[in-house]
C-alpha positions in Angstrom: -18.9 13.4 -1.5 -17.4 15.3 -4.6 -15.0 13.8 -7.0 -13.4 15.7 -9.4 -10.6 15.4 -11.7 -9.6 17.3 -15.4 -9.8 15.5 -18.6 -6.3 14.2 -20.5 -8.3 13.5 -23.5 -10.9 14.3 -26.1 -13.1 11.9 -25.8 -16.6 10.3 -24.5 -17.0 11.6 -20.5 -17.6 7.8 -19.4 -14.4 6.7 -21.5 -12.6 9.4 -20.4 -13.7 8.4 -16.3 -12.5 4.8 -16.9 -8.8 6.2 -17.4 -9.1 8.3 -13.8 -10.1 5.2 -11.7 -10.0 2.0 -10.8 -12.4 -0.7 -12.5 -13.9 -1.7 -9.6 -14.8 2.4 -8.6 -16.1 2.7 -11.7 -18.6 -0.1 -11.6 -19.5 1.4 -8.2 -20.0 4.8 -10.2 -22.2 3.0 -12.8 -24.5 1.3 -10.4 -25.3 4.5 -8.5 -26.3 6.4 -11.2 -24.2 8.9 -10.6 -24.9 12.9 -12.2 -21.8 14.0 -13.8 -20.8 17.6 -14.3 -18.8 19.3 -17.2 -17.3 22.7 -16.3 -19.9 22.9 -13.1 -22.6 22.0 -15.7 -25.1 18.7 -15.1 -23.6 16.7 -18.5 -24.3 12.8 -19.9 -22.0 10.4 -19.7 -22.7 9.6 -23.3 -20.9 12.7 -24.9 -17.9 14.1 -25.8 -15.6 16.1 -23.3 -12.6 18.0 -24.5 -8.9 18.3 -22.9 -9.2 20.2 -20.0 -12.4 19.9 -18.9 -13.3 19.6 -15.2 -15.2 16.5 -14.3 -16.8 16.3 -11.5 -19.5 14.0 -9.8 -21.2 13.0 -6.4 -20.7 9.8 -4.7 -21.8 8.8 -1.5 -23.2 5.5 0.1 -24.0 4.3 3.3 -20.7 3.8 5.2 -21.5 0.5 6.9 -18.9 -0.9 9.9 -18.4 -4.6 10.6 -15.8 -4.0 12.6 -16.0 -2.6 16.5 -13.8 0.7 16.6 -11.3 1.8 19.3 -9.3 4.5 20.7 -5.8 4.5 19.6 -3.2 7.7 19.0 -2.5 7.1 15.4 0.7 8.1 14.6 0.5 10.6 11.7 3.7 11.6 9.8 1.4 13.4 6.9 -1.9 14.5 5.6 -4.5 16.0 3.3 -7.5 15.5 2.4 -7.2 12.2 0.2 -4.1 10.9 1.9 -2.7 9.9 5.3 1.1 8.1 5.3 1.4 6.9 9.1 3.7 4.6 11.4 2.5 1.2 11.9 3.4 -0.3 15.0 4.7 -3.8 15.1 2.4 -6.6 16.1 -0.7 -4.5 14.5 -2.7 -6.1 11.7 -3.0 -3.8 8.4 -7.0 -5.3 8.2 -8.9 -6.9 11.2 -10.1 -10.5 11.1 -12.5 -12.8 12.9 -9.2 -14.6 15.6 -7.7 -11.0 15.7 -10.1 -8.0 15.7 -8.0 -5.0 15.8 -5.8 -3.1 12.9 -4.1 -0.2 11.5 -7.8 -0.1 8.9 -10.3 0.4 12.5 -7.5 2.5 14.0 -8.2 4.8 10.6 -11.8 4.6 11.2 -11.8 5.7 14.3 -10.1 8.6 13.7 -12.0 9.6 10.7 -15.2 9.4 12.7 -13.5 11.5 15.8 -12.9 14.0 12.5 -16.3 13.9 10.8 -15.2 12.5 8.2 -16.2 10.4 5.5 -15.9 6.7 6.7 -14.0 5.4 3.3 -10.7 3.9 4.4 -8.3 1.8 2.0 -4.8 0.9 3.1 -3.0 0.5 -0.2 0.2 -0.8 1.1 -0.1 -3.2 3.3 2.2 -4.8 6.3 2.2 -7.9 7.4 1.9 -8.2 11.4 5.2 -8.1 12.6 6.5 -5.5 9.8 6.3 -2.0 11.0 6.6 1.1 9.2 5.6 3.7 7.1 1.4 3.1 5.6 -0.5 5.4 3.1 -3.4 5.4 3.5 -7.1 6.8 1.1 -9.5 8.4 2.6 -12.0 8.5 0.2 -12.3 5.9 -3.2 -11.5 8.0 -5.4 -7.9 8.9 -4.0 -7.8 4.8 -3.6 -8.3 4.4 -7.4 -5.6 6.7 -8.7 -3.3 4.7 -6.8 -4.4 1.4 -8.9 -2.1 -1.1 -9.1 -0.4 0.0 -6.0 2.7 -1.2 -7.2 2.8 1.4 -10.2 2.0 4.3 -8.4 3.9 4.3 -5.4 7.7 3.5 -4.6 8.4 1.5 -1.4 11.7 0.8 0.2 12.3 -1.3 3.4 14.5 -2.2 5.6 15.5 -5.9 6.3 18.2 -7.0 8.8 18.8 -10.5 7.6 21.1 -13.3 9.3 24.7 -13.8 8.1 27.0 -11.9 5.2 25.9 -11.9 1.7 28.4 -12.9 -1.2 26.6 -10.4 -3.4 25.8 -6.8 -2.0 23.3 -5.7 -4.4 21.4 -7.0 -7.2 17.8 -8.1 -8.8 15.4 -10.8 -7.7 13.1 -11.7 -10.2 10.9 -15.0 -10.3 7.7 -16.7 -9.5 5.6 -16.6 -6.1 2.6 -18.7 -5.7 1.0 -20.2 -2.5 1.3 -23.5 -0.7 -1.1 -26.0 -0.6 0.4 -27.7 1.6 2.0 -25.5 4.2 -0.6 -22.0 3.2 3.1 -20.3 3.0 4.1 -18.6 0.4 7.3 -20.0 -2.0 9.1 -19.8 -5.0 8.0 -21.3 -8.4 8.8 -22.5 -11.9 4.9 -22.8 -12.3 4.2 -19.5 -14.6 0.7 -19.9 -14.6 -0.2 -20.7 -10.7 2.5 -18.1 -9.5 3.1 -14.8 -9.8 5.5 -12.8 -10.9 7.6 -11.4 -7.9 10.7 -8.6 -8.4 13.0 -6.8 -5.6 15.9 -5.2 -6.1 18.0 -5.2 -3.1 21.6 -3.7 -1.8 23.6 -4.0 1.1 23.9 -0.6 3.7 25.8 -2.0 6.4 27.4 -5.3 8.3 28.1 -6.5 11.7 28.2 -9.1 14.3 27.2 -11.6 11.2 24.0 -9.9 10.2 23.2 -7.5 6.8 21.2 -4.5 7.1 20.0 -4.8 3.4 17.3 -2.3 1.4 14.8 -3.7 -0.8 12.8 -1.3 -3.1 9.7 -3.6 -4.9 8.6 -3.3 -8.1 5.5 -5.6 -7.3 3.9 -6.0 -4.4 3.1 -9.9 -3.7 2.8 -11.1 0.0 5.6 -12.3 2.0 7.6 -10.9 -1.1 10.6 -9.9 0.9 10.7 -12.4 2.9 10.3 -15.4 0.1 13.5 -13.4 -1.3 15.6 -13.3 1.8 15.1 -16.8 1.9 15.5 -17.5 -1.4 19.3 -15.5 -1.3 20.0 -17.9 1.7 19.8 -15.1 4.4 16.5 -15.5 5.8 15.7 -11.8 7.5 16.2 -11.9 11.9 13.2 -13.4 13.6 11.3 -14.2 10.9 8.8 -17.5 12.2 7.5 -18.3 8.8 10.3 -18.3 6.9 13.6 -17.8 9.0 15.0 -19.5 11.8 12.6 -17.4 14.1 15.0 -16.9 16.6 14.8 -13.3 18.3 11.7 -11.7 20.1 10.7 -9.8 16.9 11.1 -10.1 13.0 13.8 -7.4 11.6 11.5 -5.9 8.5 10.7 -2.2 8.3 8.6 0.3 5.5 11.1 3.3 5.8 10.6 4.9 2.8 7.0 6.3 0.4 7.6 8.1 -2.6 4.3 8.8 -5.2 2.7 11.4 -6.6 -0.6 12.6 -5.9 -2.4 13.4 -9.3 -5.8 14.8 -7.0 -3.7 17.8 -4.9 -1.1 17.3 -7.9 2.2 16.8 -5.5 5.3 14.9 -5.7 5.2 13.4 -2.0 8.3 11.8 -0.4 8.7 10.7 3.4 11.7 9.2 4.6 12.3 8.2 8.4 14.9 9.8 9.7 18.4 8.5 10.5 18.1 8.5 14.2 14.8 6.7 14.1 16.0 3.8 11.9 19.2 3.8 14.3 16.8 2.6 17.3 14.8 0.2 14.9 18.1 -1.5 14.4 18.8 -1.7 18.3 
């Protein structure tokens, strides 16, 4: 497969490919041996390329499976050639393991393969089980390492309906997130150097019958972030197991909205779910 991408600086071709992707692609890069092209010319890594330039390169690799695929209609909401944002369903794993083989990630596979395409799949913003919502998705590695860290490049709000009335509608939650040992949950800190650092901002949209429909937007992207800080603001979010009272056949959490710009097709991308959708989530 083709990468390509233009130059933002004067400088040496492999110094210059470090700032277009991801560490870990470009050890991948290295170890192939890939052929790099300057302008549609074959070029060495070792010299110079000027502002500008077009880089390109092939990469490809044996797309191995450990995972069985299967049929599902995937619901799409967008889509080009790097990129798919679409709706997962509640109760669906983001990535498959051993106790529960299936997920959003085979789901993308699948698809891909029914497509011809290339069998790269990286779901860069992640649900938990029992959060639905909106998911982008790459197609390809490349388009997965221009969107590293995930919680630089892309904007994510949600969607929590959390039990009781909050004192204060809006506001910033900034502090430390590490892992039990004891419990394998996750939980605020002091400890600054086993945690991590953890920040939502949050506001208040609407409330009745006791309960807060609140928006978070995150400015990192920890696990169980949202619901640590529900917790941790004393209003755990509606049906939550882990962390709430749990009571309720389903946990209240929803990815409504994806904002980031894609540098490959350069376009500002934005998808919001519409008003009437969110209306039934809330039902």
């Amino acid at each position: 497969m083709e990468y390509k991408f233009v130059s933002t600086n004067s400088d040496i071709l492999t110094e210059e490919l470090k700032k277009h992707v991801s560490k870990r692609f470009y050890k991948n890069i290295k170890a192939h041996k890939c052929v790099f092209f300057r302008n549609g010319i074959e070029y060495p890594g070792y010299k110079m390329v000027e502002k500008g330039d077009i880089i390109s390169f092939n990469y490809d690799r044996e797309n191995v499976i450990e995972w069985d695929l299967y049929e599902s209609k995937l619901d799409i909401r967008y889509e080009n050639k790097d990129y798919i944002v679409c709706y997962k369903r509640r109760g669906l794993l983001s990535i498959p393991k051993k106790s529960e083989p299936k997920s959003l990630y085979q789901e993308v596979l699948y698809y891909l393969k029914e497509n011809n395409l290339s069998l790269e799949v990286s779901i860069l913003n992640r649900l938990d089980q029992d959060t639905e919502g909106l998911c982008l998705v790459a197609k390809n590695r490349f388009a997965a390492s221009k969107m590293s860290p995930v919680h630089l490049h892309i904007k994510r709000r949600y969607l929590a309906l959390l039990d009781g009335i909050l004192d204060i509608k809006s506001g910033r939650i900034e502090n430390y997130i590490k892992k039990s040992d004891e419990t394998g949950l996750r939980e605020i800190t002091d400890d600054k150097i086993n945690g991590k650092i953890a920040i939502s901002n949050y506001k208040v949209i609407k409330e009745f019958d006791n309960k807060s429909l609140v928006e978070f937007e995150l400015e990192t992207g920890r696990t169980h972030q949202i619901r640590c800080h529900s917790k941790y603001l004393g209003h755990p979010i509606i049906g939550d197991k882990l962390y709430g009272n749990g009571i309720g056949n389903r946990m209240y959490l929803l990815s409504y909205y994806i904002e980031f710009y894609d540098e490959i097709n350069d376009i500002n991308f934005k998808y919001e779910l519409d008003k009437k959708e969110i209306e039934e989530w809330v039902k």
